[in-house]
C-alpha positions as CSV (number, residue, x, y, z in Angstrom):
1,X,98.9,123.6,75.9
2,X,98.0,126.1,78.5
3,X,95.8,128.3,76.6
4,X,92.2,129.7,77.1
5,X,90.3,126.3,78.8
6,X,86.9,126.4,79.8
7,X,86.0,124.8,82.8
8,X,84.5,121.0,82.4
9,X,82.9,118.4,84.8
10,X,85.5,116.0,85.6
11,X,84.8,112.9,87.7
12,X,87.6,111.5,90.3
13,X,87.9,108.3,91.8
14,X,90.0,107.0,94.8
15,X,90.1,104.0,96.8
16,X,92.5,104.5,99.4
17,X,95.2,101.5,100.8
18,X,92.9,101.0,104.2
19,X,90.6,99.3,101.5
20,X,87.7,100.1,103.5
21,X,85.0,98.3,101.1
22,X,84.2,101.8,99.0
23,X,84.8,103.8,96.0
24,X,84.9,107.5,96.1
25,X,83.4,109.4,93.5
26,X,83.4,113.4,93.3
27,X,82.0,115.4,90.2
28,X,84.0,118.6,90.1
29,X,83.5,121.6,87.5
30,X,87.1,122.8,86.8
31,X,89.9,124.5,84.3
32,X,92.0,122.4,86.1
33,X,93.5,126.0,88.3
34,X,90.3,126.7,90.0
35,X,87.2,125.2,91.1
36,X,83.9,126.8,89.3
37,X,81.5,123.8,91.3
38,X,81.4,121.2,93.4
39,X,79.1,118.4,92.2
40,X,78.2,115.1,93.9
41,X,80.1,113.1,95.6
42,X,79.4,109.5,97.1
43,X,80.9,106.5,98.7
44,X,79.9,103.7,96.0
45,X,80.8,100.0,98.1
46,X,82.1,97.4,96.7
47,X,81.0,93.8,96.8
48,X,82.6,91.8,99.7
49,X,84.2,89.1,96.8
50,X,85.8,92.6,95.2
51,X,87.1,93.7,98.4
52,X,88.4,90.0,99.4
53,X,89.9,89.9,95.6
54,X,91.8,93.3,96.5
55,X,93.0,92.1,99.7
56,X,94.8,89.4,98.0
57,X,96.2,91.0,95.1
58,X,97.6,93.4,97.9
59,X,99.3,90.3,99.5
60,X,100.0,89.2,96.5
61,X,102.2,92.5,95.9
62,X,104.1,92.6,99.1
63,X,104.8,89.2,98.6
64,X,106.4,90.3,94.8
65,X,108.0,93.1,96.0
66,X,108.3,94.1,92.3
67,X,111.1,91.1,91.6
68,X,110.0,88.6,88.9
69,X,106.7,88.6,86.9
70,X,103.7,90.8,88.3
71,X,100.8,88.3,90.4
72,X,98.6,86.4,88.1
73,X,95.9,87.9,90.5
74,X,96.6,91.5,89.1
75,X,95.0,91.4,85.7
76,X,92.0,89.9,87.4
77,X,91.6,92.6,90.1
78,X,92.3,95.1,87.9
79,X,89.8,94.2,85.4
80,X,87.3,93.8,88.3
81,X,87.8,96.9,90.0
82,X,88.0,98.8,86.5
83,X,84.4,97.6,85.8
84,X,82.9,98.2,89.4
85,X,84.6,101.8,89.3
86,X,83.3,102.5,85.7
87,X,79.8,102.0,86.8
88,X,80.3,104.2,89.8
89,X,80.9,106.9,87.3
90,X,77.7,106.1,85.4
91,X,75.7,105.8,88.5
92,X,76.9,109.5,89.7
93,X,76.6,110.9,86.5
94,X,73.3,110.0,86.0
95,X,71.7,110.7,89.5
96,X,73.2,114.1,89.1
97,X,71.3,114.7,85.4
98,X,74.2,114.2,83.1
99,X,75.3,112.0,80.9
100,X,79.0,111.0,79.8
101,X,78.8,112.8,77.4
102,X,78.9,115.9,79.3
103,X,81.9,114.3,80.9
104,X,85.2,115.9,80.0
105,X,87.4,113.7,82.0
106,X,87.7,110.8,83.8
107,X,90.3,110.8,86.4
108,X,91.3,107.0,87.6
109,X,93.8,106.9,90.4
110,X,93.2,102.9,91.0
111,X,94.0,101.0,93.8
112,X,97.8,100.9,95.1
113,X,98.9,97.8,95.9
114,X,102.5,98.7,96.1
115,X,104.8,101.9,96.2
116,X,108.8,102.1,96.9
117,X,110.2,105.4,97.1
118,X,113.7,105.9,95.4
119,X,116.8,106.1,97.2
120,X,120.2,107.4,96.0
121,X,121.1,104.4,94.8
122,X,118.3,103.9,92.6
123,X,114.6,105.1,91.2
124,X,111.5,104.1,92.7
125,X,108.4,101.8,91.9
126,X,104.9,102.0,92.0
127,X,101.8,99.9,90.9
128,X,98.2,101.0,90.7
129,X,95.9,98.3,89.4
130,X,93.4,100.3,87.2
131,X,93.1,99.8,83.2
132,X,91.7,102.9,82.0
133,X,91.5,101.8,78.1
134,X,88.8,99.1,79.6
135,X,87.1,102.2,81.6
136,X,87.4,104.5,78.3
137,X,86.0,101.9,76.4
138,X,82.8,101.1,78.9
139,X,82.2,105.0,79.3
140,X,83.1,106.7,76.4
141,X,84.7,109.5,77.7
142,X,88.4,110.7,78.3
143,X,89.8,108.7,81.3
144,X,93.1,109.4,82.7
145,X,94.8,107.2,85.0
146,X,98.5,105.7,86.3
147,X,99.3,109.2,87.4
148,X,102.0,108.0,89.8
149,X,103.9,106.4,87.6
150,X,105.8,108.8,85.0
151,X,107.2,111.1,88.4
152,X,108.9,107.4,89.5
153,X,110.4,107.3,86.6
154,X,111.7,110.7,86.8
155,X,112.9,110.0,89.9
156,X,110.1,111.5,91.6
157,X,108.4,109.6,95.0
158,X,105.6,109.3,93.0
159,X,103.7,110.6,96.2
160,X,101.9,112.9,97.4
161,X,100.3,114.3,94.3
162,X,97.3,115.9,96.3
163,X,99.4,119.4,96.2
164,X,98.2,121.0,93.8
165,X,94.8,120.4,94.5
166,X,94.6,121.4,98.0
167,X,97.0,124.2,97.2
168,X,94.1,125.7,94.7
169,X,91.4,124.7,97.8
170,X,93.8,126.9,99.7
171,X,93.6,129.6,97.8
172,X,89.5,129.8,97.7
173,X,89.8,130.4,101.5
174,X,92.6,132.8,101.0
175,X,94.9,130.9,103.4
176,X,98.5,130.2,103.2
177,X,101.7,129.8,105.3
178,X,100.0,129.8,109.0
179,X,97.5,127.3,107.9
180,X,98.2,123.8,106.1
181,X,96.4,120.5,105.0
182,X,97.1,117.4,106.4
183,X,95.3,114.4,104.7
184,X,95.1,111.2,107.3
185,X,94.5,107.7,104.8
186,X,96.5,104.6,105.7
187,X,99.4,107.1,105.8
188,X,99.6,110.6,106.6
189,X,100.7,113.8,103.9
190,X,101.0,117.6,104.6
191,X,100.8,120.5,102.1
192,X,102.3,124.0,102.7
193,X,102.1,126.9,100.8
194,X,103.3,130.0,101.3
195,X,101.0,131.9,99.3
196,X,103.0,133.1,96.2
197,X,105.5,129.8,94.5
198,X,106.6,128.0,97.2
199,X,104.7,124.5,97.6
200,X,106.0,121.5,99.6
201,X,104.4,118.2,100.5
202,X,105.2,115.2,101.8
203,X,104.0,111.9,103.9
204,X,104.9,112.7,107.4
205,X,104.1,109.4,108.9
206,X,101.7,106.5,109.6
207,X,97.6,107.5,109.9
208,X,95.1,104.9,109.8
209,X,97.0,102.1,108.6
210,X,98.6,100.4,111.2
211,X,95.9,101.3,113.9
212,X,93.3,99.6,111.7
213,X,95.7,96.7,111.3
214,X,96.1,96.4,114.9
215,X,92.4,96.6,115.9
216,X,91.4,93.8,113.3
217,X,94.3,91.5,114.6
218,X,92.9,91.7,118.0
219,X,89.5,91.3,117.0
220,X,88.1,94.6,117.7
221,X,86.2,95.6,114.0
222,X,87.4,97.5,111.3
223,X,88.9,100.7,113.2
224,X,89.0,102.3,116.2
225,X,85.4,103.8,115.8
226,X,85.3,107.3,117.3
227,X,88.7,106.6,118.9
228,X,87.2,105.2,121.6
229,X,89.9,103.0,122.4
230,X,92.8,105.1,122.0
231,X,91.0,107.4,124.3
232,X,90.2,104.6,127.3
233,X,94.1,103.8,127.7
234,X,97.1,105.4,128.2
235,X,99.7,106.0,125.9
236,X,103.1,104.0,126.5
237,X,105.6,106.6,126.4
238,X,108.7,104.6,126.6
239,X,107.2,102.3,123.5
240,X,106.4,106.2,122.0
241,X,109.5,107.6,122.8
242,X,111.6,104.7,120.5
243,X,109.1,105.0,117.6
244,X,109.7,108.4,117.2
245,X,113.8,107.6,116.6
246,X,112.7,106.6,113.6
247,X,114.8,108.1,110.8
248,X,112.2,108.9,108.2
249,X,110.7,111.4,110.6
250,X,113.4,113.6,110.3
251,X,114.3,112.9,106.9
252,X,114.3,115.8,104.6
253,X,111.1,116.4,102.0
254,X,110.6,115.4,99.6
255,X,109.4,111.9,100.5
256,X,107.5,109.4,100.1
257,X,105.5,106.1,102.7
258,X,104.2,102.7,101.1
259,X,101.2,101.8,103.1
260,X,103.1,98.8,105.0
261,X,106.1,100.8,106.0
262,X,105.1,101.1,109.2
263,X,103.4,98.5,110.7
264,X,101.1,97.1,113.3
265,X,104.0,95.3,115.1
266,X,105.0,98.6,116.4
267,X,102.5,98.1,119.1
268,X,103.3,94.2,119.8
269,X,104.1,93.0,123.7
270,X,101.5,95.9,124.7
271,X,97.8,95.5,126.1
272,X,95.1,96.3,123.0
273,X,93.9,99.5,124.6
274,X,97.8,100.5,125.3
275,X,98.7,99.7,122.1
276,X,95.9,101.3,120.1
277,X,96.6,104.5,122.3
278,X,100.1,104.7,121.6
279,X,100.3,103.9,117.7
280,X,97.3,107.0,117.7
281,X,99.9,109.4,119.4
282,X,103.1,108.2,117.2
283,X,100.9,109.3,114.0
284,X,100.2,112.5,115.6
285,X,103.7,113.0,116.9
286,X,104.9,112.4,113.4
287,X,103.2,115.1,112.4
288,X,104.8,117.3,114.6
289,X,108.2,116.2,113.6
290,X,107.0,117.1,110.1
291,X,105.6,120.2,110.6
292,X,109.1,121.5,112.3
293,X,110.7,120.5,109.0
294,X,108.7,123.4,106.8
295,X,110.4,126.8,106.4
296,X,107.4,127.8,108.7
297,X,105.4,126.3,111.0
298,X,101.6,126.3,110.8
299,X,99.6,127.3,113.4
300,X,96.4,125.5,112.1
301,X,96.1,122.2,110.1
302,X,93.0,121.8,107.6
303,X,92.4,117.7,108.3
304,X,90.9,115.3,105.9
305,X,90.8,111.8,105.1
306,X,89.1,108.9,107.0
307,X,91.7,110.2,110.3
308,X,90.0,113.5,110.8
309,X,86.4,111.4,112.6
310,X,88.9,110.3,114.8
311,X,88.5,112.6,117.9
312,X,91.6,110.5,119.6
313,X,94.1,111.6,116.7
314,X,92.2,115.2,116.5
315,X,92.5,115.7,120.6
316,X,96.8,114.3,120.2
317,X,97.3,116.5,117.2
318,X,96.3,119.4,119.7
319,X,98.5,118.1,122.3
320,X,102.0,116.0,120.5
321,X,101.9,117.9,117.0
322,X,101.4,121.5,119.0
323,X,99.1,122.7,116.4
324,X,95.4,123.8,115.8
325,X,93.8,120.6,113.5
326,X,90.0,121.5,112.3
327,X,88.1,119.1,110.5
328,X,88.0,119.9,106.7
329,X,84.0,120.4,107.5
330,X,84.7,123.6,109.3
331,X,85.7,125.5,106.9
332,X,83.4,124.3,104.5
333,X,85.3,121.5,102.3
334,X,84.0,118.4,102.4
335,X,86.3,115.8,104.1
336,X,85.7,112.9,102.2
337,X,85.5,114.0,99.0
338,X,89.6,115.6,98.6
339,X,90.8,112.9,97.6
340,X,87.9,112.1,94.7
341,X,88.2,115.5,93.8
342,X,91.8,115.8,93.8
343,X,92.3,113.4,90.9
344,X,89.0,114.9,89.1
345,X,91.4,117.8,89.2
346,X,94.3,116.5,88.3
347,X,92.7,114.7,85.1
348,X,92.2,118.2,83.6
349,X,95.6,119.7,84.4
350,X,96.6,116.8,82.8
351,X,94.8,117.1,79.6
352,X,95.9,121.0,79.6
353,X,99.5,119.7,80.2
354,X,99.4,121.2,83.3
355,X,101.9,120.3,86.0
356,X,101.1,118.2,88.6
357,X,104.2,117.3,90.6
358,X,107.1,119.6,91.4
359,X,111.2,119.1,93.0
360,X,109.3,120.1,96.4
361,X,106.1,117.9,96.2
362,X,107.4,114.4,95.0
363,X,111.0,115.6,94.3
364,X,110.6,115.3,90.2
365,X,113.9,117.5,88.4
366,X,111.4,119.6,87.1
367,X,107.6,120.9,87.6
368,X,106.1,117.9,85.1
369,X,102.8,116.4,84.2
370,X,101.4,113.1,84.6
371,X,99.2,110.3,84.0
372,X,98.4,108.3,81.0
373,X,95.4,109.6,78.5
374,X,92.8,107.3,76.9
375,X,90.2,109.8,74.5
């Protein structure tokens, strides 16, 4: 089903595992291979008793560990968050002078609240709270969603499935090989390509996770705002040099991080300013280590996610990862917005039948399709 397509407006929705209160929502015009527009794009916020309900059903996950029945809490947050999402779609829709009808697809990541990557002894698991029959049923539109799922079951990591998309932003800029994308959520992903077939990604490491964890347990706010703290410290080296024997950093690609794979406690027994400093350089030393796994190393990295405001992990990327990192800004993408836009994307490949995981993005047998289609 890869014939003749013209491009539609797509809407793409992400709420990331640092569950920072908001919804992001990008309008993209697309065949699903190219971009043809960029539409609007906001940050729609939750209410505090959605965000609080999300927290918990997180919990709630690590505490299942996918053994037993799923939470009780689950079918209540999902159909919660399902709602609020579905009227961030409206809202954005109708500011920008459309109406669903105009919509061709819907793409629904949901919210993670739980990913184990496969080993060889057996498949993976994944779970994304997000019931796109209830969103196709409020909107009236084709919604896709549970894109992760179908590449676990494969035998895929389920993760990073932001490839193909930043591969095609890639290619509007003409870039390849020396430059690559490095996306910094509550855990860190690179993609490479060189240009022609070749296209790997994978996490590389902690980003904003556990140094949000960390700040909040010491009472310090949300984040470490404008790395401010990272940057008044020194590093521990000795505390560095041990996290960075970790064995996943030198694992080979394809692979795959839950959120809570590396934790806060990596920083215990040091001062907050020490510790915030030195969990800041292990996510951009990680990135290093990842970049010396590709068959060539960038020179530049493209940076987006929440990370790339951080001028502490944008100043260490420089210094521990040996690389050039520009904010997505500078050469003209908008930062926030990948991620939305990403799955925006990835809903029409999907409808087209289009891949969207391959053996060296998520480690799939095959080049295969995903997500689940409500029309």
């Amino acid at each position: 089903m890869t014939e003749d397509f013209a491009p539609v407006w797509a809407v793409g929705l992400m709420t990331g595992t640092v569950l920072d209160g908001n919804i992001d929502v990008a309008l993209l015009k697309t065949d699903g291979e190219t971009v043809e527009r960029f539409g609007a794009y906001t940050l729609a916020p939750y209410p505090v008793s959605t965000r609080m309900l999300l927290e918990d059903a997180l919990a709630s996950a690590r505490k299942w560990n996918f053994e037993g029945p799923e939470p009780d809490i689950f079918a209540e947050a999902e159909a919660v968050l399902t709602r609020a999402q579905s009227e961030a779609v409206r809202a954005l829709v109708e500011d920008e002078g459309l109406q669903m009808a105009n919509i061709g697809a819907v793409g629904f990541h949901g919210q993670s609240v739980l990913h184990r990557a496969p080993t060889k002894m057996r498949i993976g698991d994944t779970r994304q709270l997000g019931d796109g029959q209830l969103m196709h049923d409020i909107l009236g539109c084709p919604v896709v969603y549970d894109f992760r799922t179908a590449d676990v079951r494969a035998g895929g990591q389920g993760a990073p499935l932001s490839a193909v998309y930043h591969r095609a932003l890639l290619k509007g800029l003409d870039e390849s090989g020396k430059t690559a994308v490095l996306n910094l959520g509550g855990v860190a992903n690179v993609t490479w390509w060189d240009g022609s077939d070749r296209l790997i990604a994978f996490d590389t490491g902690p980003a904003n996770a556990p140094i949000n964890d960390f700040v909040k347990a010491h009472g310090l706010g949300e984040m470490d705002r404008d790395g401010k703290i990272a940057l008044s410290a020194k590093v521990n080296e000795a505390r560095l040099n041990e996290l960075l024997e970790h064995p996943y950093l030198t694992a080979p690609y394809p692979k795959s991080l839950d959120r809570f794979d590396f934790l806060a406690a990596m920083a215990d027994g040091l001062g907050v300013e020490e510790g915030v400093a030195t969990l800041t350089a292990f996510t951009a030393s990680a990135v290093g280590k990842a970049l010396d796994l590709l068959p060539a190393r960038p020179e530049r990295l493209i940076v987006c996610g929440g990370g790339r405001r951080n001028p502490a992990i944008m100043k260490m990327l420089g210094e521990r990862a040996g690389v050039e990192a520009v904010a997505a800004e500078a050469v003209g993408w908008r930062g926030d917005a990948i991620e939305a836009e990403c799955f925006a994307f990835l809903a029409v490949r999907t409808l087209r039948g289009l891949p969207i995981s391959y053996p060296t993005t998520t480690g799939v047998p095959v080049a295969m399709t995903g997500g689940k289609v409500v029309r």
